[in-house]
N, C-alpha and C positions, 0 to 999 in steps of 0.2 A: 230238441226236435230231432227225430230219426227219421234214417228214409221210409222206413215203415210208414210213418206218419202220413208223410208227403203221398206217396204212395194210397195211401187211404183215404185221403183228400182228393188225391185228382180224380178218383173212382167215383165220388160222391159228386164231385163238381161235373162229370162227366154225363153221370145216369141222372142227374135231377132228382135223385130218390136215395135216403139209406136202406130200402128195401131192396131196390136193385142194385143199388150198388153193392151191400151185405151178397146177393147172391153170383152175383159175377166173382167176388173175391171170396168165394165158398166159405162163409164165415157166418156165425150169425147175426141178428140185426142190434142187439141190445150193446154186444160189446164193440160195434164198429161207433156207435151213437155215442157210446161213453171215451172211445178213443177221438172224438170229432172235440167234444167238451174238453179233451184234454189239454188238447191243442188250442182250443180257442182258450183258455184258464193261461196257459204256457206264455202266449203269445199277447195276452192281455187287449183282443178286439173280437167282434165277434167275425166270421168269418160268412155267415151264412143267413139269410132270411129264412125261418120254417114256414112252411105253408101247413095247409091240412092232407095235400095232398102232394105237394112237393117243396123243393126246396130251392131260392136263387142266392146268387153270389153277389155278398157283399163290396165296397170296393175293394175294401182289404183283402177277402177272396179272392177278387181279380187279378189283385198283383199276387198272391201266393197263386195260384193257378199259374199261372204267363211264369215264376220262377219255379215252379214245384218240377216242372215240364222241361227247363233249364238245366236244375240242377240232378234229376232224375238221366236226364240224354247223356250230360255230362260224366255222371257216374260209370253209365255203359260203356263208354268212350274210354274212360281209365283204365276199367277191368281189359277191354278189347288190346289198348297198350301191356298191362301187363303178363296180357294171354300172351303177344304177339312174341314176347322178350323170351315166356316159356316154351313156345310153339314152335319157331323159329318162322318159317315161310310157310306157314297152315292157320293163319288168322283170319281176321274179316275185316277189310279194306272199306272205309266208308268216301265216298265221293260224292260231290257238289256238283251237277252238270246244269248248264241251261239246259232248256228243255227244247230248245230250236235248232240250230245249226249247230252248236256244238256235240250233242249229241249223235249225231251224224257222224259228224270228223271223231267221233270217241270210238265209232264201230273198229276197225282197223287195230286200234292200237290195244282195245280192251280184248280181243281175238287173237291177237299177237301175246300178249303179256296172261293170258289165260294156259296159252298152250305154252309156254315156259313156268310158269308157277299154277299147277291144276288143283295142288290144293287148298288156293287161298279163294272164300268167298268175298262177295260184293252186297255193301249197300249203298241203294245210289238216292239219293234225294237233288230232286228238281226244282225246280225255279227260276226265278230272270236272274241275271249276275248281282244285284245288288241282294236278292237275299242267300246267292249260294256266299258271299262275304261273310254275312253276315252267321251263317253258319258258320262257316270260316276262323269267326274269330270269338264264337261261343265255342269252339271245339268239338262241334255234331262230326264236322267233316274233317279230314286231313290235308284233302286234296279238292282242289275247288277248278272247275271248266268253265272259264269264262268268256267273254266276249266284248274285246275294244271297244272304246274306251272304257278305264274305270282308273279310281286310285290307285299306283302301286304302290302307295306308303306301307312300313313294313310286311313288304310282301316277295317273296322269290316266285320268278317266273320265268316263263319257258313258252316260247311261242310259237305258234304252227302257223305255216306261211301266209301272206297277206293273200287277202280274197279279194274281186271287186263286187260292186253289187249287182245284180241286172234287175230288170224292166221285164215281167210276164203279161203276156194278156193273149185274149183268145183275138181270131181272125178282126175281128169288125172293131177293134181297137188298134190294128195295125195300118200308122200311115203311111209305112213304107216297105212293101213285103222284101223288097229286097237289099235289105239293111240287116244286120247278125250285130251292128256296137251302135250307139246312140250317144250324142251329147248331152248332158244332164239338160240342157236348152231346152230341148226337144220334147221335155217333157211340160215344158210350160202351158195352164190351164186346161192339163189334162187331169181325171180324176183319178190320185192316188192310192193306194191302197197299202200300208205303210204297219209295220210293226212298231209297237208303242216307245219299244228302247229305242229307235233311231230317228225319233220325231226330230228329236233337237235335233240332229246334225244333219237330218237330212233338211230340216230348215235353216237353219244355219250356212249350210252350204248354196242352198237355192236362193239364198239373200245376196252373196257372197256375188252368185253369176246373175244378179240384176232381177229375180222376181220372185215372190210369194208362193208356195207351191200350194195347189189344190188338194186340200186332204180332206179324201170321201171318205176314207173310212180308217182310222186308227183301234189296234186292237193288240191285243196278250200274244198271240204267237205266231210265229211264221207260218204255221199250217191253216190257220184259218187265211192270210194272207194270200196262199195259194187256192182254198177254196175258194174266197169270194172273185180271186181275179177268174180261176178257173170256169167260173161262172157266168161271167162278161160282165162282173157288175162294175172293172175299172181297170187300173194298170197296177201290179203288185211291185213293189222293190222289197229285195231280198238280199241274204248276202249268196252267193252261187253256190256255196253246199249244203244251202236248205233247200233244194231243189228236189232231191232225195228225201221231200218229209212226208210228200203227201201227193195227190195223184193230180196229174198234169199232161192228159194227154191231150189235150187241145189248147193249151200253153204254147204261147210262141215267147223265145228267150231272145231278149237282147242284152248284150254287155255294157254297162254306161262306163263310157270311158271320162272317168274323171277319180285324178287320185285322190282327193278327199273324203270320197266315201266309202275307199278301202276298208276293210276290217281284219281281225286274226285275231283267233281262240287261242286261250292260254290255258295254260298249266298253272297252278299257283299255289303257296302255301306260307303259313305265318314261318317269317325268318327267325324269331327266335323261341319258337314252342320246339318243343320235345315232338319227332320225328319218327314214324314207325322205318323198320327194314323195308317194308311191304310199301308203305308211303315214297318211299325213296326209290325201289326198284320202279315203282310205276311211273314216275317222273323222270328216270332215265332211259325205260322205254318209251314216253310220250316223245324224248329227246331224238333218242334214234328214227327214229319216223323218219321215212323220205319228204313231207309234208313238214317237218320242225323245223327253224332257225335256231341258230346256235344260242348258247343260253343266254341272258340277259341280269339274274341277279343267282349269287352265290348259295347255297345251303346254310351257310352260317353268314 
């Protein structure tokens, strides 16, 4: 099996059709159809249902699909290492960010580390932490932006200062205008409005000070968090530099003072893969940051 192949497949698993798919890989249709047989003959399953008028994915399909996609990223990823070794400091940097708050705290440092190395490009792929990991350790990414808690098993990292979290809501949700820190108390059988990675700990924690928290409404990202609070539909908890995600001008910010629900966005990268220059130099500018803590696991 050649990448070609793989290649030709996911075109076809893509377009639902060898006719479109044939014309998107400027090719014609007889010999992509007899490259499709090849590989199902090769491979000894078939890979494909034909219709009359299109075509669906076997299960076998499924899985060569989900690894075709795999080993195809993968391959890009090698050549980009071996550009980087011929290139020197002029390759392409691939990074893992959540898509919330650390994003945020990335502006700074990817602005800094641009204007010292101009000619190395960015790919950045987003996600919640559990799948920029998982990129992580398929090798899509080098460098992974993530956000406490998570595993550090074989993992180097590098953290940026602890946050806490606050409490947003417009005027008619505020019990006490003139309050700026709250005790996590204080938010007891009020309607939540919560980012989905921090369910558990923010229940966890609210078990911990004696009550069940109210959650109206759990969702994918911090910015809808700030829309819906922005709205008056509730009370949002965030971590305080996703504040900067999204628009909040009738947001009133409170600080909840409790250490438990601290958080801090990391730097991160598999401790014993092969490591670009470019990987490495961005990792000790995320370090230098006035916003870093001193590092926490070694390069090797």
């Amino acid at each position: 099996m050649e990448l070609r192949h793989l290649k030709y497949f996911l075109a076809i698993a893509e377009a639902g059709q060898i006719t479109a798919a044939a014309k998107k890989l400027k090719m014609a249709q007889p010999p992509l159809s007899q490259q499709l047989m090849q590989l199902e003959e090769e491979l000894g399953v078939k890979l494909v249902h034909r219709g009359p008028r299109s075509l669906h994915l076997t299960e076998a399909g499924i899985i060569l699909q989900n690894r075709a996609k795999q080993i195809l990223e993968l391959t890009d990823a090698t050549t980009r290492e071996i550009n980087d070794v011929a290139m020197g400091m002029k390759g392409t940097l691939a990074i893992g960010t959540v898509s919330s708050s650390g994003a945020a705290l990335m502006k700074d440092r990817l602005s800094e580390f641009h204007k010292n190395y101009a000619g190395v490009k960015f790919e950045i792929h987003e996600g919640n932490t559990f799948m920029i990991l998982d990129l992580l350790n398929k090798g899509i990414v080098e460098v992974g932006i993530v956000r406490t808690p998570f595993n550090t098993t074989d993992l180097g990292c590098r953290y940026a200062a602890s946050e806490p979290m606050v409490a947003v809501m417009t005027e008619e949700h505020d019990w006490d205008p003139d309050q700026k820190t709250i005790t996590l108390s204080e938010l007891k059988n009020r309607p939540l409005i919560v980012y989905r990675r921090f369910e558990q700990l923010i229940h966890d924690t609210c078990m911990r000070h004696g009550f069940e928290p109210n959650f109206f409404c759990k969702n994918d990202d911090a910015r809808t968090t700030l829309h819906w609070a922005n709205e008056g539909l509730g009370i949002g908890m965030i971590s305080q530099s996703a504040l900067s995600l999204g628009s909040n001008n009738q947001l009133i910010v409170k600080e909840i003072m409790c250490e438990e629900l601290h958080t801090r966005v990391a730097a991160v990268w598999l401790k014993d893969k092969y490591m670009s220059s470019l990987a490495s130099r961005f990792i000790e500018s995320f370090s230098r940051h006035p916003m870093s803590e001193p590092v926490i696991a070694d390069f090797f």
